[in-house]
C-alpha positions in Angstrom: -69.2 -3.3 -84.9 -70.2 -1.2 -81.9 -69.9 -2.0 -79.0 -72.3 -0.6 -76.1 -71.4 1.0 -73.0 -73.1 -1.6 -70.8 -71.6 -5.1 -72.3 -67.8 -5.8 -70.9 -65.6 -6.9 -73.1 -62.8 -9.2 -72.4 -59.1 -8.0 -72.1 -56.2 -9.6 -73.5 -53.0 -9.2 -71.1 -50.0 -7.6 -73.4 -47.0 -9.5 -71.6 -48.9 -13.7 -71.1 -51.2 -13.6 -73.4 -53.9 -14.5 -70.8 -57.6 -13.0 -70.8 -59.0 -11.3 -68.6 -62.3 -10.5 -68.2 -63.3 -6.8 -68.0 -64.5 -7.0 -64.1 -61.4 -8.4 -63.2 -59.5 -6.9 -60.4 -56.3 -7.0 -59.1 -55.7 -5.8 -55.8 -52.4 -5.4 -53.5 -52.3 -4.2 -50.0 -48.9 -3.3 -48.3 -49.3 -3.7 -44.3 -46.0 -1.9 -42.9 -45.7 -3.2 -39.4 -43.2 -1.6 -36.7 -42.8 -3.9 -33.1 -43.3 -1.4 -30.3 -40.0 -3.7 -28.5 -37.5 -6.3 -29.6 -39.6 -10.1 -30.4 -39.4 -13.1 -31.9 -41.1 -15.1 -34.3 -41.4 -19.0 -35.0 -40.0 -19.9 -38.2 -43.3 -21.0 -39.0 -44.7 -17.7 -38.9 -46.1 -17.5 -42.0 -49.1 -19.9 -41.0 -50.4 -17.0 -38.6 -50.4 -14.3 -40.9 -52.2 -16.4 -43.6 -54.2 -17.7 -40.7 -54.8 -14.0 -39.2 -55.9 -12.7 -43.4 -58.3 -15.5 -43.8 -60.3 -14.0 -40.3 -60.2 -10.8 -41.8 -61.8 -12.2 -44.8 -64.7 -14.1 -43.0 -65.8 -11.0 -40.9 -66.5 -9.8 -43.9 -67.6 -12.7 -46.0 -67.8 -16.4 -44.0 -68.2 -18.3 -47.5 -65.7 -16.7 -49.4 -63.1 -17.0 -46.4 -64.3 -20.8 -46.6 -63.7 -21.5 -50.4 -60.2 -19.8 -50.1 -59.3 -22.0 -47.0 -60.7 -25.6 -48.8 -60.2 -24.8 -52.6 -57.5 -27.5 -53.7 -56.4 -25.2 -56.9 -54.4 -22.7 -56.9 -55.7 -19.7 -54.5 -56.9 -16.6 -56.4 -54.5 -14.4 -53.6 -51.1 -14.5 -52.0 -49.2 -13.7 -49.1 -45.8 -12.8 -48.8 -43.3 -13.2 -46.1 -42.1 -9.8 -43.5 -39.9 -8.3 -45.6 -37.2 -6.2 -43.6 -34.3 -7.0 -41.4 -35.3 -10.5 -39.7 -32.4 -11.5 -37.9 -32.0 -15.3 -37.1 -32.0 -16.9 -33.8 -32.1 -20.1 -33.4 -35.0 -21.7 -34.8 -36.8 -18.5 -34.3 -37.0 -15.2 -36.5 -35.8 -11.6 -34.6 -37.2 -8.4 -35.4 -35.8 -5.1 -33.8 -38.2 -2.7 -32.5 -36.7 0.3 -34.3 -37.2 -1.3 -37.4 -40.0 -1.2 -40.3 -41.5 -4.3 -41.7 -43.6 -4.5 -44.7 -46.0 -7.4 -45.9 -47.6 -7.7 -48.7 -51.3 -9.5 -49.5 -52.6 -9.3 -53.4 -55.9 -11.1 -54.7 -57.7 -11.2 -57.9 -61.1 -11.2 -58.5 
């Protein structure tokens, strides 16, 4: 049987056995962050960054922003913590101004 160009056809993932459907995407951003001095973080830090991605998602699209804030499921993105050399002080997180930071958002569609 043919298939034609147009119709999608459903993928089957080689490794979980999950499928996909053929407009699925799978995106990953990598945000490398450098402090221009010396700071500190809250242990809690997290919280903003998830807090500062879901503003960045309603500029863009207010509804969507709101589904992935209220949606009681599991979310259809992550977000990592900085990766890098956070030193501990305290009940806060350093990081050294010298020093490169990478954190890493990924959603699927």
């Amino acid at each position: 049987m043919a298939t034609s160009p147009n119709r999608t056809r459903d993928r089957q993932s080689p490794f979980s056995g999950l499928i996909w459907p053929a407009e699925a995407e799978l995106v990953g951003l990598v945000f490398e962050l450098t402090p221009r001095a010396a700071s500190y973080l809250y242990a809690q830090y997290a919280m903003g960054l998830h807090a500062w991605f879901l503003g960045q998602v309603h500029q863009t699209d207010p509804d969507l922003s709101q589904l992935l804030h209220d949606e009681q499921s599991e979310k259809a993105f992550t977000i990592s913590g900085l990766e890098g050399d956070l030193r501990i002080g305290g009940k806060e997180f350093q990081l050294l101004g010298d020093r490169i930071y990478r954190w890493y958002v990924t959603g699927l569609s």
